[in-house]
N, C-alpha and C positions, 0 to 999 in steps of 0.2 A: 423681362430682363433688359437691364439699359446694351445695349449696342456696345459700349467699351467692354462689359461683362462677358460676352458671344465669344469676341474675338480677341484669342490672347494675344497672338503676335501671326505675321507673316513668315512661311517660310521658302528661306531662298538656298535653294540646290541647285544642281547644276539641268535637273530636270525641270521644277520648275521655271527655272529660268528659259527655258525652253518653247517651254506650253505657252510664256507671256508675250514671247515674241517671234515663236517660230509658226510656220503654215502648215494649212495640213495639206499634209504629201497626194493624197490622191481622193476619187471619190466625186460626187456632184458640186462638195464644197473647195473643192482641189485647188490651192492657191488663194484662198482668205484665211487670215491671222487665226491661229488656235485661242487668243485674246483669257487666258484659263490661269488662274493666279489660285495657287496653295496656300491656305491657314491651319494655324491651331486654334479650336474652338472650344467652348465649353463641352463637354461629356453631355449635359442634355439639352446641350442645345437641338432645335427641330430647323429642316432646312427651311421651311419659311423666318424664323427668327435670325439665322444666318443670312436671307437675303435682304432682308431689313436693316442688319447691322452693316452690314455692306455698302448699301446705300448711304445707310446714315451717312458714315464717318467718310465715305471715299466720294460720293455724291456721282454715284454711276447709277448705268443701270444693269440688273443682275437680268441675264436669260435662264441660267441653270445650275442648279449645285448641289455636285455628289459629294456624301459625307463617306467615310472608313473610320472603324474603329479601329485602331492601332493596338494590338495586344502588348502587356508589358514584357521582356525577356529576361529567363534566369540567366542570373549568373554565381561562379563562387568567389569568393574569399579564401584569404588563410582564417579569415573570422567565422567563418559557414555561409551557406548556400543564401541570394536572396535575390529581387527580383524589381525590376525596374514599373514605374507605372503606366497604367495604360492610358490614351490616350485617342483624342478625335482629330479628325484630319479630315475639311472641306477644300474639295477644287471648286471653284466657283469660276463660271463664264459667262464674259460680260458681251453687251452689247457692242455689233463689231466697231463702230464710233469712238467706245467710252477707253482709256487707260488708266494704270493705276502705276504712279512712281514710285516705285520702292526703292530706287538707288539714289 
């Protein structure tokens, strides 16, 4: 799969936003960067093709990355019942060196 195909877009919440520039609070690593940035990715995509698109396009280097399937939620209408789609969701954590600007 080409790398632009992986990774549909970044997403930015109030938590990720967090994970990309907040520390982690306690631990052996206590006080280095969480450095950990959220995407949405292809459905099958595998985490090694995700850590290669990563690279690609951002020109980091990936240490780790957890994928979640995202289930899709019902909901109604006055039209009848239906349901949103589902969805992948990689956090990927970079090397503590490497950034990625999203703003």
């Amino acid at each position: 799969m080409e790398p632009t195909h992986v990774i549909k877009r970044p997403l930015i919440t109030e938590k990720s936003t967090y994970e990309a520039s907040g520390e982690v609070p306690r631990g052996k690593n206590a006080g280095q960067p969480l450095n950990r940035y959220s995407f949405e990715v292809d459905s099958k995509a595998r985490k090694g093709d995700i850590a290669k698109a990563i690279e690609a396009i951002y020109s980091v280097r990936v240490v780790k990355v957890n994928t979640q399937t995202r289930k899709g939620q019902y909901f109604r209408t006055k039209f009848g019942p239906g349901k949103t789609s589902s969805w992948k969701k990689a956090l990927v954590t970079l090397h503590a060196d490497d950034r990625i600007d999203l703003f």
